[in-house]
C-alpha positions in Angstrom: 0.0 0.0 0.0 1.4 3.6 -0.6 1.8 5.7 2.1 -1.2 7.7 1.4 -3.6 4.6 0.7 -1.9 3.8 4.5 -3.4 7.5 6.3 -6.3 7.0 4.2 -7.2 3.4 5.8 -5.6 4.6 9.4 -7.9 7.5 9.4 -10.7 5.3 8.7 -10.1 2.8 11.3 -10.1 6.2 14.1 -13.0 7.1 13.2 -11.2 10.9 11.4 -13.7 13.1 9.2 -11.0 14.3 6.5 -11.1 16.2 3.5 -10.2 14.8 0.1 -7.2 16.8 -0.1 -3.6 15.9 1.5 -0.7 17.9 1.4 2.6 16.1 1.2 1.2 13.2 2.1 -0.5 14.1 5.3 -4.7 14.3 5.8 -6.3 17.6 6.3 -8.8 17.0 8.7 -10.4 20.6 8.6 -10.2 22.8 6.0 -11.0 26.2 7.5 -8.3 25.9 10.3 -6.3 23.0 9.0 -5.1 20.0 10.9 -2.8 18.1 9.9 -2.6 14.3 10.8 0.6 12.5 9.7 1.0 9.2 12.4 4.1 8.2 9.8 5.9 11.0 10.5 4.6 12.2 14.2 5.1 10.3 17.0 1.8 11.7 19.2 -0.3 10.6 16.1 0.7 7.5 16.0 0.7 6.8 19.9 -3.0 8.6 20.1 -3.6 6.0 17.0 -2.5 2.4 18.5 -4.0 3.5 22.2 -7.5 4.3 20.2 -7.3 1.0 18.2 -5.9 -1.0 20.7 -2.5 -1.9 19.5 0.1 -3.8 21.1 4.0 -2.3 20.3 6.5 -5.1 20.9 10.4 -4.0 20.4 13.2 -6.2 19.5 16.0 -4.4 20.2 17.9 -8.1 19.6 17.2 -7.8 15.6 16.3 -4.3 15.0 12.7 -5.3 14.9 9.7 -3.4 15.7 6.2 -5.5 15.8 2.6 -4.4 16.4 0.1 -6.8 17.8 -3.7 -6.7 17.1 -6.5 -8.5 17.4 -9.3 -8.0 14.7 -13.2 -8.8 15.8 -13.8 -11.8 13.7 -10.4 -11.9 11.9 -7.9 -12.5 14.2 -4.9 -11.7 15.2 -2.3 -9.9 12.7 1.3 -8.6 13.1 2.9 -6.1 11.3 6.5 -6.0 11.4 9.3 -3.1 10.6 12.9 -3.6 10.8 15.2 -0.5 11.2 18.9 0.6 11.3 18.7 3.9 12.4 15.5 4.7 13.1 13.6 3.0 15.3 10.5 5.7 16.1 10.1 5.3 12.6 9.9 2.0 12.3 7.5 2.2 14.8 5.2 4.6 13.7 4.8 2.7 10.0 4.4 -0.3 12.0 1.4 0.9 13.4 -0.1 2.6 10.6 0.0 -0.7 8.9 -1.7 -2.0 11.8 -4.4 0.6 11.7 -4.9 0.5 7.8 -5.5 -3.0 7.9 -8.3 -2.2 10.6 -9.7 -0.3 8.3 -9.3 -2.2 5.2 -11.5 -4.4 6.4 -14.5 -2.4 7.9 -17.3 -1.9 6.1 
């Protein structure tokens, strides 16, 4: 999935109202006094995300792996994995966007 097809489902899965239009990648939630929502590139997004949704953060600091947890009403559990070198809070904050954009992948 590209990373806007990753906000896109994310922001689905949390329930965000946004407008159609993103600006370098990251949803505008209001247009008259814009918000910006990016959980790939901001830390308290993505934390405010995996609390609201549930998610469990493992890190592996053995193998420079970051994995989400998450349990899915009626489809189980799922992992989503993200290996770094330098960046871990990265890693981290794709790895639960993933998490999130499969949520809402599959809600109706």
């Amino acid at each position: 999935m590209s990373d806007r097809e990753l906000l896109e489902y994310a922001a689905k899965a949390a329930g965000i109202d946004w407008d159609a239009q993103m600006d370098n990648g990251t949803i505008v939630i209001a247009a008259e006094a814009p918000i910006f929502w990016n959980p790939l590139t901001n830390d308290g997004a993505a934390l405010r995300l995996a609390v609201k949704l549930h998610i469990n953060i493992e890190i592996w600091d053995t193998d420079n792996l970051i994995r989400t947890n998450i349990y899915i009403k009626n489809l189980g559990h799922g992992n989503f994995q993200e290996r770094y070198t330098t960046d871990p809070l990265a890693a981290t904050r794709r790895a639960i966007v993933r998490a999130a954009a499969e949520i809402g992948r599959n809600m109706p």
